[in-house]
C-alpha positions as CSV (number, residue, x, y, z in Angstrom):
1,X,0.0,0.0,0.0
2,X,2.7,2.1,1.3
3,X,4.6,2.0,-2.4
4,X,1.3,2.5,-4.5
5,X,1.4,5.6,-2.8
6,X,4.4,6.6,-3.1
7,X,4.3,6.0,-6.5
8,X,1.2,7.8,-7.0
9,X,2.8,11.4,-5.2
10,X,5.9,11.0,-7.6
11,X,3.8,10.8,-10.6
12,X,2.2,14.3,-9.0
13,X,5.2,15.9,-8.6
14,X,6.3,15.0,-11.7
15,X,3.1,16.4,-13.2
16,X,3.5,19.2,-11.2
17,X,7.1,20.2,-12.7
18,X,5.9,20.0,-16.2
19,X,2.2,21.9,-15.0
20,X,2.4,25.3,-17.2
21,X,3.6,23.0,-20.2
22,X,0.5,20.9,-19.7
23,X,-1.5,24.0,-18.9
24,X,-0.5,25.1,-22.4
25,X,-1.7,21.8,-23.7
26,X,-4.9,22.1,-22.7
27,X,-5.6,25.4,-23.8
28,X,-4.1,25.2,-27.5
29,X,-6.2,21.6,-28.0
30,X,-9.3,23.1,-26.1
31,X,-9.4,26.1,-28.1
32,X,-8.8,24.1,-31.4
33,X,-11.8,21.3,-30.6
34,X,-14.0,24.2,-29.2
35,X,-13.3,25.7,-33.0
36,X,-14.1,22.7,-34.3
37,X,-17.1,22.1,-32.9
38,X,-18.7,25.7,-33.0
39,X,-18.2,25.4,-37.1
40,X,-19.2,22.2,-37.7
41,X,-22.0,22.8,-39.8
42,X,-25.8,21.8,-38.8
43,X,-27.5,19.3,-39.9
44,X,-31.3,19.2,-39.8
45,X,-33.5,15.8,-40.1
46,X,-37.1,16.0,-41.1
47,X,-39.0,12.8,-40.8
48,X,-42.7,11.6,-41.0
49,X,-44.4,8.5,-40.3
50,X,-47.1,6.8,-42.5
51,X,-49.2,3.6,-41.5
52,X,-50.2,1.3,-44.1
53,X,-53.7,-0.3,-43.7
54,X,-54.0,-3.4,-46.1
55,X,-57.1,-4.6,-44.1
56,X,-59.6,-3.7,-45.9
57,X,-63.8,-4.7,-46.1
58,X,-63.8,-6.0,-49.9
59,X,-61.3,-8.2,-50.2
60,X,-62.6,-11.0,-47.4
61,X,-65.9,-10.7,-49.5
62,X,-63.9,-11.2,-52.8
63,X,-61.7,-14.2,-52.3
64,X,-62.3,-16.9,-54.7
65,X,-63.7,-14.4,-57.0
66,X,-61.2,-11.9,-57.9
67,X,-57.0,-12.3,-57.7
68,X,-55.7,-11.8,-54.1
69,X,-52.2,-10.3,-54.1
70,X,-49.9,-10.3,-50.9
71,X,-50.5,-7.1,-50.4
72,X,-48.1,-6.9,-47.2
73,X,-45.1,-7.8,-49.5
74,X,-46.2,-5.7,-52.4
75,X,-45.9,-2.9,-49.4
76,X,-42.5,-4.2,-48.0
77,X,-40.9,-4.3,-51.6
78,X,-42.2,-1.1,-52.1
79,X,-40.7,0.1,-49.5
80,X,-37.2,-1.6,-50.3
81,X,-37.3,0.0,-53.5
82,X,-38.7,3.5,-52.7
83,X,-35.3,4.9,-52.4
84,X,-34.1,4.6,-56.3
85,X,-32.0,7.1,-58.6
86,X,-35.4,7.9,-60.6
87,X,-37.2,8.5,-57.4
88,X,-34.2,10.6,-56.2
89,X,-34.7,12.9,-58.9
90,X,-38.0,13.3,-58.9
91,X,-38.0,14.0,-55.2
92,X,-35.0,17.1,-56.1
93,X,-37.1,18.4,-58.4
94,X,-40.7,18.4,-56.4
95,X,-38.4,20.0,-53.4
96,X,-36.6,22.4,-55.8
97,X,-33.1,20.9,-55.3
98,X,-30.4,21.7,-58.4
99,X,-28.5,18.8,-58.8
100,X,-26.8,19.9,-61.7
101,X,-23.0,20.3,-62.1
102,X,-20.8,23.1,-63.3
103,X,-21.0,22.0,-66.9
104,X,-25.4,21.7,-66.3
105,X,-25.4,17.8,-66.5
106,X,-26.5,15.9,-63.2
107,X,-24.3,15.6,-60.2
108,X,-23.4,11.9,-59.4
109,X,-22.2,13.3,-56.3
110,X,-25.3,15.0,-55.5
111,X,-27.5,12.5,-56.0
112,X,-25.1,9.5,-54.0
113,X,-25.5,12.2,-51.5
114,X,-29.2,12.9,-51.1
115,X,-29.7,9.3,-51.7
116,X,-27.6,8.5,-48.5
117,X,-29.4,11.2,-46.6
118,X,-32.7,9.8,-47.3
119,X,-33.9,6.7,-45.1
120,X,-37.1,4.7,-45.0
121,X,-37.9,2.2,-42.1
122,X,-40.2,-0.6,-41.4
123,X,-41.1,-0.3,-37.6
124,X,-41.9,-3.9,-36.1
125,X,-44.5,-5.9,-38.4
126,X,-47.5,-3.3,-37.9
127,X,-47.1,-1.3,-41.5
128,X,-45.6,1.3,-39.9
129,X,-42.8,3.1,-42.3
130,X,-40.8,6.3,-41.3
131,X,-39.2,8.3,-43.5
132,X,-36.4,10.5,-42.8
133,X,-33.8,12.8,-44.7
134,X,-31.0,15.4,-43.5
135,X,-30.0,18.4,-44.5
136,X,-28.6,21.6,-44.0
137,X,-31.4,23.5,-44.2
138,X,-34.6,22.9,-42.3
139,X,-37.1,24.0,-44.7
140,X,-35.8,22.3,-47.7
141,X,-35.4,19.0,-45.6
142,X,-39.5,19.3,-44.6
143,X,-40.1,19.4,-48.6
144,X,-38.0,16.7,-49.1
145,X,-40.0,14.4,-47.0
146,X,-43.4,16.0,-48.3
147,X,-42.5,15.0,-51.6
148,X,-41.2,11.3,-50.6
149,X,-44.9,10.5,-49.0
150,X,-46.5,11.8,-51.8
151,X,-44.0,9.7,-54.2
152,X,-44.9,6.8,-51.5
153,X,-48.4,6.7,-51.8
154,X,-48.7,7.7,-55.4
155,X,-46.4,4.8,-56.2
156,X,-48.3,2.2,-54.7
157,X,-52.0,2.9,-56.3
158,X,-49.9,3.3,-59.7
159,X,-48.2,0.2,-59.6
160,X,-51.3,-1.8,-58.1
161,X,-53.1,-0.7,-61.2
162,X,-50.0,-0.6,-63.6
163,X,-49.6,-4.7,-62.9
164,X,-53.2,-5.0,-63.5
165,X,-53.1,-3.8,-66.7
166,X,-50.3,-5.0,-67.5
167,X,-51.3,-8.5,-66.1
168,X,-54.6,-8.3,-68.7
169,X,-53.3,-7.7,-71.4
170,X,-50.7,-10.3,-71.5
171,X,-53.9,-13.0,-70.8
172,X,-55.1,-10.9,-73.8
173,X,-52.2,-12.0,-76.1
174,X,-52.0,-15.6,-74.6
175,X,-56.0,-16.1,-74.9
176,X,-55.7,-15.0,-78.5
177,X,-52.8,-17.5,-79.6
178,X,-54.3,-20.2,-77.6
179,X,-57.8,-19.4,-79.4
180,X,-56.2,-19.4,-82.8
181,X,-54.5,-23.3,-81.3
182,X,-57.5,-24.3,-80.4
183,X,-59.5,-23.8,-84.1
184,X,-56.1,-25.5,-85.2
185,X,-56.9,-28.2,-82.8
186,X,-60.5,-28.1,-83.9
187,X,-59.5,-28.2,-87.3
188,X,-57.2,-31.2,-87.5
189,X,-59.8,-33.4,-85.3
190,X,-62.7,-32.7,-87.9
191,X,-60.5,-33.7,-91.2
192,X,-59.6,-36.9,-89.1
193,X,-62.9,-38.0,-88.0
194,X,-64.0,-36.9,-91.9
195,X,-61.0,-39.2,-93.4
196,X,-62.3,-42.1,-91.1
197,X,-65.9,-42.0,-91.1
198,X,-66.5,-45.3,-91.6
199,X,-64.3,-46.6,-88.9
200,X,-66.2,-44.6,-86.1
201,X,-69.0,-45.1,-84.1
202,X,-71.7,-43.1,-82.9
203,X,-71.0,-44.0,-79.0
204,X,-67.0,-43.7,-79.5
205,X,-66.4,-47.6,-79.0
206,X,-63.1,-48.5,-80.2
207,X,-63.0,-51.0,-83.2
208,X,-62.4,-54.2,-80.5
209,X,-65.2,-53.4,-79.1
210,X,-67.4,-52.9,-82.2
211,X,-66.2,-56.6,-83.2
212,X,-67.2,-58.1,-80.1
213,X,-70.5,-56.5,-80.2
214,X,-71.0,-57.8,-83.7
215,X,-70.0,-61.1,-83.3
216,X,-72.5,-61.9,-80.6
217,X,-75.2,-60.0,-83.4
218,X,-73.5,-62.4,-85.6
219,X,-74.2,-65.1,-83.4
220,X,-77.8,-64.6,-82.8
221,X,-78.5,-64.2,-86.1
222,X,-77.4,-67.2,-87.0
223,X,-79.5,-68.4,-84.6
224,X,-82.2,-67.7,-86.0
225,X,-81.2,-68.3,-89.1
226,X,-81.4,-72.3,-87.8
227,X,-84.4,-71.4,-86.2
228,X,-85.9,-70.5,-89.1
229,X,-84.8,-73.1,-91.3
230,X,-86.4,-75.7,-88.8
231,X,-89.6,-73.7,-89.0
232,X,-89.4,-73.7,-92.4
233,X,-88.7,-77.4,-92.6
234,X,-91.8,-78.5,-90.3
235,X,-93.4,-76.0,-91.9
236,X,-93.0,-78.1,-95.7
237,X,-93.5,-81.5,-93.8
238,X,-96.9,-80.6,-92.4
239,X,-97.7,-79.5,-96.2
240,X,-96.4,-82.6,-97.7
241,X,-98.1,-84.9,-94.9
242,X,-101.5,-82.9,-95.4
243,X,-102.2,-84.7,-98.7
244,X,-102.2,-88.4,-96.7
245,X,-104.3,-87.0,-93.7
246,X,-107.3,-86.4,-95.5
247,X,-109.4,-88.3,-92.0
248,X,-107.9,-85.5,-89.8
249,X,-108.9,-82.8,-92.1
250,X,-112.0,-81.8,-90.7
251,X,-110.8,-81.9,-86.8
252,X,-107.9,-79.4,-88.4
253,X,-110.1,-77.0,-90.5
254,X,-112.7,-76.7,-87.0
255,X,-109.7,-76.3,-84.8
256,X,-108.5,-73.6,-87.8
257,X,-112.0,-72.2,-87.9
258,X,-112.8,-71.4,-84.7
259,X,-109.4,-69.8,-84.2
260,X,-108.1,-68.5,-87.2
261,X,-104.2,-69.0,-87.7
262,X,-101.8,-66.0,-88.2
263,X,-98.4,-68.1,-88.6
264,X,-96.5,-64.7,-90.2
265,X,-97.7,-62.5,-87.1
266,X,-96.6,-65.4,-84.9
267,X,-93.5,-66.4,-86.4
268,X,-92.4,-63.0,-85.7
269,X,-93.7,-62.7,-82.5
270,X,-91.4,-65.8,-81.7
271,X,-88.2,-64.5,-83.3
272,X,-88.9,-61.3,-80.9
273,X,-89.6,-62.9,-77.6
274,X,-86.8,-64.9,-78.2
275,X,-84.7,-61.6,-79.1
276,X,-86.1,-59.9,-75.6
277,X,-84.5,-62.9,-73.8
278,X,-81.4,-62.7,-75.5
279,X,-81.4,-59.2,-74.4
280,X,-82.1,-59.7,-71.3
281,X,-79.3,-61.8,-70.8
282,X,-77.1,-58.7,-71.2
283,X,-78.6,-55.8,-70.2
284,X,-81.3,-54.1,-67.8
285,X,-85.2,-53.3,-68.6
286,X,-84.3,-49.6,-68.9
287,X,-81.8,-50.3,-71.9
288,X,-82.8,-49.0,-75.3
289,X,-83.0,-52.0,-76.4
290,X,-85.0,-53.8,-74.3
291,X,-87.3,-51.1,-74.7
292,X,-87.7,-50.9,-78.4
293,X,-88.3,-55.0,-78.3
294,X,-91.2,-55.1,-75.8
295,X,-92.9,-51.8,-78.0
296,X,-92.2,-54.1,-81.2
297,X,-94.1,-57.7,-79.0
298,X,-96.9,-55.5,-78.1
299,X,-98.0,-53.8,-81.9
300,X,-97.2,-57.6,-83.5
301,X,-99.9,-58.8,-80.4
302,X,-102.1,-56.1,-81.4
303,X,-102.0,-56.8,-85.0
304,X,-102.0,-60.3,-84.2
305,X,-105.7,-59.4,-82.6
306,X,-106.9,-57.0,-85.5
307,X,-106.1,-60.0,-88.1
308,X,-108.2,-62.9,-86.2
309,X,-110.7,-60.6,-85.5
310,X,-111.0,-60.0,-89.7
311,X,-110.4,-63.5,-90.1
312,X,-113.5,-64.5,-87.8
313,X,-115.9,-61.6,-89.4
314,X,-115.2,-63.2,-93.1
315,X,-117.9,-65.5,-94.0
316,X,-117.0,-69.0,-95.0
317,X,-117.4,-69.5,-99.1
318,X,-120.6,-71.8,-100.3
319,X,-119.7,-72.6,-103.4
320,X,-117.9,-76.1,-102.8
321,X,-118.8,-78.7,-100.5
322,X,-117.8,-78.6,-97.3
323,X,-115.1,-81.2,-97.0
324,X,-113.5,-80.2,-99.9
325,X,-113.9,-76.4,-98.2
326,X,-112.2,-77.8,-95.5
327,X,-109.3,-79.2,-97.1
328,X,-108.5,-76.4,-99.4
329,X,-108.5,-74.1,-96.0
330,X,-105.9,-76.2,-94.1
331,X,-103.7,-76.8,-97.6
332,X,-103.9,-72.8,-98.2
333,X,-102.8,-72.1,-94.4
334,X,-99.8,-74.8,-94.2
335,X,-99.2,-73.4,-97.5
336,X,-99.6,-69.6,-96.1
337,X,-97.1,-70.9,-93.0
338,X,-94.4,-72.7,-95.4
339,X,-93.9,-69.3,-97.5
340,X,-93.8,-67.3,-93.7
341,X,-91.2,-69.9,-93.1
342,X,-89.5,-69.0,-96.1
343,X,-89.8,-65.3,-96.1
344,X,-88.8,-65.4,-92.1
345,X,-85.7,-67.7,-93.4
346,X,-84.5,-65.5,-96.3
347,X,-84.4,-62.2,-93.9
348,X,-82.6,-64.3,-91.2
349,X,-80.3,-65.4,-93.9
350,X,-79.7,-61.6,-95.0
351,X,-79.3,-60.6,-91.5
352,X,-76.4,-63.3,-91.1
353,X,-74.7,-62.0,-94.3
354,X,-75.1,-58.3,-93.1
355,X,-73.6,-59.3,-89.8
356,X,-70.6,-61.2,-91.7
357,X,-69.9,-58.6,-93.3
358,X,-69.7,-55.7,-91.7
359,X,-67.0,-58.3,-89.2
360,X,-65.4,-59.1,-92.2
361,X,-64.9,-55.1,-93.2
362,X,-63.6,-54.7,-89.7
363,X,-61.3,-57.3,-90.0
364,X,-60.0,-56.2,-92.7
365,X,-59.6,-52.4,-91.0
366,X,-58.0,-54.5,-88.0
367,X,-54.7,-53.6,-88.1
368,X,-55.1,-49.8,-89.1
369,X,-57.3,-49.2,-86.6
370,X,-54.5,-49.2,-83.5
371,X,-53.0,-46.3,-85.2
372,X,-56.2,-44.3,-86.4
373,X,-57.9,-45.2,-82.7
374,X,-53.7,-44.0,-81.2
375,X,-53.8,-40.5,-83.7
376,X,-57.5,-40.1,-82.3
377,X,-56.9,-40.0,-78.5
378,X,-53.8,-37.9,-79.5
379,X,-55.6,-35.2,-81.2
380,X,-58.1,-35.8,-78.6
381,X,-55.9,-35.2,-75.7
382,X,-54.0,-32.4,-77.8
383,X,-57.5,-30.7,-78.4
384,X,-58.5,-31.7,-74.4
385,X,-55.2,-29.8,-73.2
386,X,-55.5,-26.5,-75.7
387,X,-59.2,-26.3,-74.7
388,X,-58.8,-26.0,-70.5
389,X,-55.7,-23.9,-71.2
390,X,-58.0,-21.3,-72.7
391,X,-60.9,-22.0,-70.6
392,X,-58.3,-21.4,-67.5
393,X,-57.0,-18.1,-69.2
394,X,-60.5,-16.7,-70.1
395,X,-61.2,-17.4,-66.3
396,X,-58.2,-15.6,-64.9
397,X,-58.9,-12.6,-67.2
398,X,-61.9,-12.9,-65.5
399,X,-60.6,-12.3,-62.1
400,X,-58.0,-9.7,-63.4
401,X,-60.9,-7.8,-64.5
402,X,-62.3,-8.1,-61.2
403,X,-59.2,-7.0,-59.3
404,X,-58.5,-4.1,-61.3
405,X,-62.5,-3.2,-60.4
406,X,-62.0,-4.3,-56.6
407,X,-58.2,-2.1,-56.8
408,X,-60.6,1.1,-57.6
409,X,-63.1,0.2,-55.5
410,X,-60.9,-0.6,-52.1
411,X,-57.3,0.0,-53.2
412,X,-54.4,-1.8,-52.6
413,X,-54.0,0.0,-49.0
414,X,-55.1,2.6,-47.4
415,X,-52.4,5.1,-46.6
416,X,-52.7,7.3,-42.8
417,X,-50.1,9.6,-42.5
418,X,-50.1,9.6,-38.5
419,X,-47.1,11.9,-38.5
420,X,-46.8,15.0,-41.2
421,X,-43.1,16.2,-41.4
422,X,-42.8,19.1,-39.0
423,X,-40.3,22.2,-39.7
424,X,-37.1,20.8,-37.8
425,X,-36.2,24.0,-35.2
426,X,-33.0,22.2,-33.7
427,X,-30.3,20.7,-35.3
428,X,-29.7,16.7,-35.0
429,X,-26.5,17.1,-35.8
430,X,-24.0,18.2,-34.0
431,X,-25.0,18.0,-30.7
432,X,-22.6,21.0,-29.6
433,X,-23.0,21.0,-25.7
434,X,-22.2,17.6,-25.2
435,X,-19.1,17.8,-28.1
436,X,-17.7,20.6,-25.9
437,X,-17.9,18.8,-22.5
438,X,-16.1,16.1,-24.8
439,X,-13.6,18.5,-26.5
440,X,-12.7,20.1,-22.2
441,X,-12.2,15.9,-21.0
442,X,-9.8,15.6,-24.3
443,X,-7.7,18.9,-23.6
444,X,-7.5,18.1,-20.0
445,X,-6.0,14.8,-21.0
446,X,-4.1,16.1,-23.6
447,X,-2.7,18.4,-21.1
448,X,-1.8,15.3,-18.3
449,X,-1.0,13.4,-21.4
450,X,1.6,16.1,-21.9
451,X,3.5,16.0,-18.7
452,X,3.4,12.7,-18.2
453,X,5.8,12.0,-21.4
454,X,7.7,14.8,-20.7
455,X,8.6,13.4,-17.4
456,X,9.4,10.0,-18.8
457,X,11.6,12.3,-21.3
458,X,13.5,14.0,-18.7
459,X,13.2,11.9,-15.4
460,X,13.7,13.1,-12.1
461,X,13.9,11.4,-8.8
462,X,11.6,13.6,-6.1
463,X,12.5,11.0,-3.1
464,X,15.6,9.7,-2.1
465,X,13.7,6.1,-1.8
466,X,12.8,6.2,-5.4
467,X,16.9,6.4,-6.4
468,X,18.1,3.8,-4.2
469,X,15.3,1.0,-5.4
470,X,16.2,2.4,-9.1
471,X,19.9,1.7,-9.1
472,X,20.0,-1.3,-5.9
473,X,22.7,1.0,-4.7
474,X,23.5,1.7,-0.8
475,X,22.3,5.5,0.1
476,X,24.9,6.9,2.4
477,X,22.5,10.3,3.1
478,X,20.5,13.0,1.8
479,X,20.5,16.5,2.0
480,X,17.0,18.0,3.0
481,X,15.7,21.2,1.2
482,X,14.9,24.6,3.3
483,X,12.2,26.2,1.9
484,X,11.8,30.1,3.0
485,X,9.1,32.2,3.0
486,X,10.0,33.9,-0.2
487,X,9.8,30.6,-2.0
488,X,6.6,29.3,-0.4
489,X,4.8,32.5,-1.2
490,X,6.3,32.3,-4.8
491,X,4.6,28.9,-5.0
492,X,1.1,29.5,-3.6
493,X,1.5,32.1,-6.4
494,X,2.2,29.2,-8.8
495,X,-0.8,27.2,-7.6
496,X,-2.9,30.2,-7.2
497,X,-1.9,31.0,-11.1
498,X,-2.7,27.5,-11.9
499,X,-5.9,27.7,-10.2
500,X,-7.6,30.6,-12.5
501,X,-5.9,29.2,-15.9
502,X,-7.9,25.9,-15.5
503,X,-11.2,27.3,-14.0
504,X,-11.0,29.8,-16.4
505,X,-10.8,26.9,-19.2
506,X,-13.7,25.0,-17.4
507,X,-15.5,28.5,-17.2
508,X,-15.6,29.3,-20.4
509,X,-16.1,25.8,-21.6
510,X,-18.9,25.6,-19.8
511,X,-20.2,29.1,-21.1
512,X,-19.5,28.1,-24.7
513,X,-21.3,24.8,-23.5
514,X,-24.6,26.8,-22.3
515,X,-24.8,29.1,-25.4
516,X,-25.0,26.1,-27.5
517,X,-27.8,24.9,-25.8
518,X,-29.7,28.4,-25.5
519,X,-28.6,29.5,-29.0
520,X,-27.6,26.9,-31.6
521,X,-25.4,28.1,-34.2
């Protein structure tokens, strides 16, 4: 403790020889940073703060309807890219601002300048943007940041509507080439399906299909073709056998006469029923089909009625005898049934030859029709594809349209400027009273700074302790110093002296210090 001490009163007598030169320090770098700061040049900021609304009535209502932007990131973006060269300019000429050079072209320097001076700031996530810009003057810096909210909000409902339009008319140019692909499309299917007719069906059922479907037709009609042919058959046995059964004629011709025989109407009505069943084998009461083959049963049974009713009104003839009546009524009906038989037969047999060949046509169209039924699903799918593209673009037109009307309606945002730029009176910059205090602790330093190097420059022992530790030498005595009167009022002169110099530097640093406050320059 005792040699901290000691050390601490030889660094003040060392300070104290060397206490005018330090003095003088303090003064000449007081004075110079008091200079400095009383002609630093002011610097004024003007700011103003603007919230952005984006939640507006209209667009919950509209959603699903018309386009729904981010409007939050249109904002932020905006804000990013508020502060451009173009913008710059435009803001120097709204707030009267010469950025022109000596030889009348524009400033590069100017404008890096203003562009550093002006500042734009999100606060937190609330929409909340300040805008701020320095300058020398205070006036000019108000009209600086009057013309950047107006730039602001002007650039927001201009773009909004800019990208609309310019959003609508590109749908405009895509709708029109995808229409004029489409008729293309259109175009090409209509000459293929005209080039294939005959290889098409009315349902679109692929050729395998088609085959299928005939070959069961085929099938049935062959059928009935055997069906027929039996018919037919009994039909010319019961005629041939009539001529040897003369004993049974007259049971025949009563059975005949009381109810009279309709063997075409019936032979139909049996290919039919038989038709319905096969029908019914594949498909439901409520096909087509079905249908048209039960309307067909019921007009043959109605016909069926109207004929035996005629038959039973006719009067028998009179003319012959009755037996011989008889016999030529049941050789006329077997006879009337065989050519049935026959006429029943031949369209069976037509129907067969139909039904071959229309298989045999498609046979032969077999191995084309992979590639036709391939090039038709392709311009199919080609014409599918071309057709919801332009549906899709007509659609988002649509809702273009719709934003651009919600965009005049509502807006993009509403803008509330909560706080108008204000006519700075005070200067941000520099802040003078609290530069002085700073520029009196650096002279004072300067000052200590001073003395302390001059007495590592010219060392001097103060203490008779301090030699002996410095060299490790024995000290054989020391001579003590008298000091008279003369000298000690000499030095309460010197510390008197000393005194005044460095209250009156704090004095008038502190003077300087409340002017600047009072009275900025």
């Amino acid at each position: 403790m005792n040699e901290q001490l000691e050390k601490l009163v030889s660094i003040g007598w060392s300070l104290w020889r060397y206490r005018w030169m330090a003095m003088a320090v303090s003064w000449v770098v007081g004075a110079v940073m008091a200079a400095v700061v009383l002609v630093l040049p002011n610097r004024y900021e003007a700011s103003a703060r603007i919230y952005v609304d984006t939640q507006t009535i209209l667009r919950p209502l509209m959603t699903g309807i018309a386009v729904q932007p981010n409007v939050e990131q249109q904002i932020v973006m905006l804000g990013r890219t508020l502060i451009s060269r173009a913008n710059v300019e435009k803001v120097a000429a709204m707030a009267g601002i010469d950025l022109s050079d000596e030889k009348g072209g524009k400033s590069e320097k100017r404008i890096e300048k203003m562009t550093r001076a002006l500042q734009i700031q999100s606060v937190g996530r609330d929409n909340l943007y300040t805008l701020t810009y320095h300058d020398s003057t205070p006036e000019r810096a108000k009209r600086v940041i009057d013309s950047m909210v107006d730039i602001f909000v002007q650039s927001s409902v201009g773009s909004s509507r800019k990208d609309s339009d310019s959003a609508k008319a590109f749908i405009d140019d895509q709708i029109k080439a995808y229409r004029t692909e489409l008729e293309q499309a259109e175009t090409r299917l209509k000459d293929f399906r005209i080039r294939n007719i005959d290889m098409q069906a009315a349902d679109g059922r692929d050729t395998a299909t088609r085959m299928a479907e005939l070959g069961t037709q085929l099938d049935a009609a062959r059928l009935q073709m055997r069906e027929a042919e039996q018919a037919r058959d009994a039909a010319r046995n019961a005629l041939t056998n009539e001529k040897g059964a003369d004993n049974q004629l007259p049971d025949l011709l009563a059975e005949a006469s009381v109810t009279p025989a309709t063997p075409e109407i019936d032979a139909r009505l049996d290919a039919q029923r038989r038709q319905l069943d096969a029908l019914l084998q594949r498909f439901t009461d409520q096909h087509p089909d079905v249908i048209a083959a039960r309307r067909l049963i019921k007009d043959l049974e109605e016909q069926k009625k109207r004929e035996v009713a005629a038959l039973r009104a006719k009067p028998p003839p009179v003319s012959a005898p009755q037996q011989d009546r008889r016999a030529s009524l049941a050789y006329q009906e077997l006879t009337r049934m065989a050519a049935a038989a026959d006429v029943q037969l031949a369209t069976a047999r037509a129907r067969v030859a139909e039904y071959q060949s229309r298989l045999d046509h498609l046979r032969a169209r077999l191995k084309d029709a992979p590639r036709i039924e391939a090039e038709l699903a392709r311009l199919n799918r080609d014409y599918a594809i071309q057709k919801r593209a332009y549906e899709e673009l007509v659609t988002r037109r649509e809702s273009a349209t719709m934003y651009g009307k919600l965009d005049d309606a509502a807006g993009l945002a509403e803008f509330r400027v909560i706080d108008p730029a204000q006519l700075p009176l005070k200067p941000m910059f520099p802040n003078r009273p609290l530069l002085l205090l700073a520029a009196l602790v650096i002279a004072i330093a300067a000052g200590l700074g001073a003395a302390v190097v001059m007495s590592h420059l010219r060392p001097v022992f103060h203490r008779a302790s301090e030699l002996k530790s410095r060299f490790g030498l024995p000290l054989l005595g020391a001579v003590a110093a008298v000091t008279s009167d003369l000298e000690a009022r000499h030095e309460r002169r010197e510390i008197a002296k000393l005194s005044a110099a460095s209250a009156t530097l704090v004095v008038l640093f502190a003077v300087a210090v409340g002017l600047s406050t009072v009275l900025p320059v």
